[in-house]
C-alpha positions as CSV (number, residue, x, y, z in Angstrom):
1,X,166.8,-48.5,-28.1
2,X,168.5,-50.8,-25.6
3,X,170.4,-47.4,-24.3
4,X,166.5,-46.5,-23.5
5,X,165.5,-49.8,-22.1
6,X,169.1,-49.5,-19.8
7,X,167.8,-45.6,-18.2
8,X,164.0,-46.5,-18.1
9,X,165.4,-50.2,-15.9
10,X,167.4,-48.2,-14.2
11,X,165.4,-45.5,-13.7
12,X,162.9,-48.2,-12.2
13,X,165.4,-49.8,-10.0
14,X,165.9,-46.3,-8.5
15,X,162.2,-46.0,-8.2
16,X,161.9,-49.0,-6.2
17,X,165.0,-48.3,-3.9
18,X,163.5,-45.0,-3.2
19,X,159.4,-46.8,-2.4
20,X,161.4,-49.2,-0.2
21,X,163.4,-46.4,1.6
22,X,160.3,-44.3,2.1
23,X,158.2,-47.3,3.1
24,X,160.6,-48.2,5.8
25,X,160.3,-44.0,6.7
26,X,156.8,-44.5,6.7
27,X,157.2,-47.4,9.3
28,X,159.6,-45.9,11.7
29,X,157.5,-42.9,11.7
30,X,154.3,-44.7,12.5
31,X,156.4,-47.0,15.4
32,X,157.4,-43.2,16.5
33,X,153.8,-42.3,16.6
34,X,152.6,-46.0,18.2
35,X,155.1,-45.6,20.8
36,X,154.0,-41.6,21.8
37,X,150.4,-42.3,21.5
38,X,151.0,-45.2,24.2
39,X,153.4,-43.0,26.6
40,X,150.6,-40.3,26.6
41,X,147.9,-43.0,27.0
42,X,150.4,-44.1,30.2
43,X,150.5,-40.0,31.2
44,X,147.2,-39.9,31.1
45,X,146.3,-42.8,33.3
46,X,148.8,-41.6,35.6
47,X,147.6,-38.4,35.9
48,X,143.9,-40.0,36.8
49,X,145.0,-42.3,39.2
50,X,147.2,-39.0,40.6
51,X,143.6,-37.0,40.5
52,X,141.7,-40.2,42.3
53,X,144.2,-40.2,44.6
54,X,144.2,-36.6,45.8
55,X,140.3,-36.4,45.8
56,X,140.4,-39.5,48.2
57,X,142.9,-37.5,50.6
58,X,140.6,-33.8,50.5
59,X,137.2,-36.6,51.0
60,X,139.0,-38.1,54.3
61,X,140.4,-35.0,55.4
62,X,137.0,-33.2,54.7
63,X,135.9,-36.2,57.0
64,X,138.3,-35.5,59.6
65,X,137.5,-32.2,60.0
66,X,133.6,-33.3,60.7
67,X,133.9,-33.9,64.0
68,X,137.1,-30.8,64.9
69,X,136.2,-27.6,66.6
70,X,138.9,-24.6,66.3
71,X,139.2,-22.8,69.7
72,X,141.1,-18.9,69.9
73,X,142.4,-17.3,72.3
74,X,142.7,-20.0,75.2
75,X,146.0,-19.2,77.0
76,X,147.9,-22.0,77.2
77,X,151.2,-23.1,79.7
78,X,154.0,-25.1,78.2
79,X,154.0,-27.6,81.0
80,X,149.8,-27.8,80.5
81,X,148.6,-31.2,78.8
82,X,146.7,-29.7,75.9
83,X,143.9,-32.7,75.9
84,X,143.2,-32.2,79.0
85,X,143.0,-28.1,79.5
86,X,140.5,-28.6,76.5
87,X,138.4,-31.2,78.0
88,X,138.3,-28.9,81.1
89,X,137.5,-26.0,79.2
90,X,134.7,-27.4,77.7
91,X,133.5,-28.9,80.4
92,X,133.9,-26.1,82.6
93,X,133.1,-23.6,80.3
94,X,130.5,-24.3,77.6
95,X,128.8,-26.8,79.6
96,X,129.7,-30.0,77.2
97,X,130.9,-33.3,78.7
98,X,132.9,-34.3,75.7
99,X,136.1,-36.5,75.0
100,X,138.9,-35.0,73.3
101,X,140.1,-37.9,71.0
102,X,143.1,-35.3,70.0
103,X,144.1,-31.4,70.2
104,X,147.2,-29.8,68.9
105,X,148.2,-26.4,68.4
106,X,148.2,-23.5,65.5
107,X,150.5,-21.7,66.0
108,X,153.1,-20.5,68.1
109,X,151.8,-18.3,70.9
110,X,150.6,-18.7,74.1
111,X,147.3,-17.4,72.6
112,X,147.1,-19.5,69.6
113,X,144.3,-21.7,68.1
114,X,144.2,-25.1,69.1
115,X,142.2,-27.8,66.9
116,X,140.1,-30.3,68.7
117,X,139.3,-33.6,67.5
118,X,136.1,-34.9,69.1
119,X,135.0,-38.1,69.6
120,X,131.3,-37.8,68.2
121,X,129.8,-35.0,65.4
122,X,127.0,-35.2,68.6
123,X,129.6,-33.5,70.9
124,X,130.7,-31.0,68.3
125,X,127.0,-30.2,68.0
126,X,126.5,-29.7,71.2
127,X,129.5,-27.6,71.7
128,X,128.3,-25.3,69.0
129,X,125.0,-24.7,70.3
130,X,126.7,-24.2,73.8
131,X,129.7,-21.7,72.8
132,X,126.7,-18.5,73.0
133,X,128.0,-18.9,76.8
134,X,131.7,-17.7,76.1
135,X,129.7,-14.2,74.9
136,X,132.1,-11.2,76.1
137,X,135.0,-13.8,76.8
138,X,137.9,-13.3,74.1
139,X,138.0,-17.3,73.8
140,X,135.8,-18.1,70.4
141,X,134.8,-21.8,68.9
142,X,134.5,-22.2,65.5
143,X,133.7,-25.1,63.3
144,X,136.9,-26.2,61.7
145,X,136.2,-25.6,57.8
146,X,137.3,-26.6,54.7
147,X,138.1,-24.2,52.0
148,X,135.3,-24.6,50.2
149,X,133.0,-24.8,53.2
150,X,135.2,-21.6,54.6
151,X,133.7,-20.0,50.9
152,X,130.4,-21.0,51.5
153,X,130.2,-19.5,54.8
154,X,131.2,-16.4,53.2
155,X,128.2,-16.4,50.8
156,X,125.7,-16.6,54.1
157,X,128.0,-14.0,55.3
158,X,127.5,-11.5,52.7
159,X,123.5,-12.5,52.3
160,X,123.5,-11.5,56.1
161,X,125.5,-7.7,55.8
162,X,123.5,-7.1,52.4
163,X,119.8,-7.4,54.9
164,X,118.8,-5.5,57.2
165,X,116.5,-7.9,58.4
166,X,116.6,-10.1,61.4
167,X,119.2,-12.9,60.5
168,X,121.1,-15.5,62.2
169,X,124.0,-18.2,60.7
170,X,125.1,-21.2,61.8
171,X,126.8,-23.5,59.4
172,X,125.9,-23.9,56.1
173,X,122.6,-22.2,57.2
174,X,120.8,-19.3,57.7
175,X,117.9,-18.3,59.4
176,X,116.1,-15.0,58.0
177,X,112.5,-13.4,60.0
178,X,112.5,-16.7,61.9
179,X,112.7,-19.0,58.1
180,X,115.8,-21.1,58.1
181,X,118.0,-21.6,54.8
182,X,119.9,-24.1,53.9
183,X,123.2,-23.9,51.4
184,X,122.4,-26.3,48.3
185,X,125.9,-27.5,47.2
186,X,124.7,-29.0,43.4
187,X,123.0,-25.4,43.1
188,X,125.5,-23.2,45.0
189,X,123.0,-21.0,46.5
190,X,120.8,-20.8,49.6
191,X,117.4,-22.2,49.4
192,X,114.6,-23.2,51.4
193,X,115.0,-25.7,54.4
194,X,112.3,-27.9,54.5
């Protein structure tokens, strides 16, 4: 009997070692798990201040762009000052007394694109309404786009070749037997301008 009571004691003893050796398993495992679920918590906040970040730089430079006009095929001399051969053009040419707040090159030709930052979205305007006067000159102004505006443009591009009606674009709008359209963002589709 006391040969019984010695196993089932130290069966018990080995019982207990093994509860304490898989409680302090148990422990490290959950520290392991603790100490993951707070580096992906950390991840994940970095990754949203990363996305916060980025959508800030594509809003200014969305914002930027407002107020730039694209201008191909001006030919250009190296010794030219840029700014002012635009300013001149414009002036000259479209008709526009504008201020060129910057203008840099695209490119690496003599006949490249230049982009031109102007001084009010007024001037841009203007300039746009203006550039008909360039028609049968190989010199062309454009709105400098975003991507996704560049896509939307494309949309009131392929409503116009898919009509055979009477249509005219400008930007982000389109004007169909004399009724204008306007591009709805939140809908992504052309609707009525009111």
């Amino acid at each position: 009997m006391e040969e019984i009571l010695q196993v089932i004691g130290g069966v018990q003893k080995e019982m207990k070692e093994g509860f304490e050796d898989n409680k302090k398993m148990i422990r490290r495992l959950q520290e392991k798990v603790e100490w993951k679920e707070k580096e992906w918590k950390m991840e994940k906040q970095h990754l949203q201040d990363r996305i916060e970040k980025l959508e800030d730089i594509l809003e200014r430079q969305e914002k930027q762009k407002k107020n730039n006009i694209i201008i191909k095929g001006l030919q250009i001399d190296k010794d030219q000052d840029l700014k002012s051969k635009v300013q001149d053009f414009i002036s000259n040419e479209v008709g526009v007394q504008a201020t060129i707040k910057k203008a840099y090159k695209v490119g690496k030709t003599n006949r490249t694109a230049i982009i031109a930052k102007l001084e009010t979205w007024q001037q841009k305007k203007d300039i746009m309404e203006n550039k008909k006067k360039l028609k049968g000159k190989i010199i062309i102004i454009d709105n400098d786009l975003t991507t996704e505006d560049m896509n939307i443009q494309q949309e009131i591009a392929n409503e116009e070749e898919t009509s055979e009606k009477k249509i005219k674009v400008d930007y982000k709008e389109l004007k169909l037997n004399d009724i204008w359209y306007k591009w709805d963002n939140s809908a992504k589709e052309l609707k009525l301008k009111n």
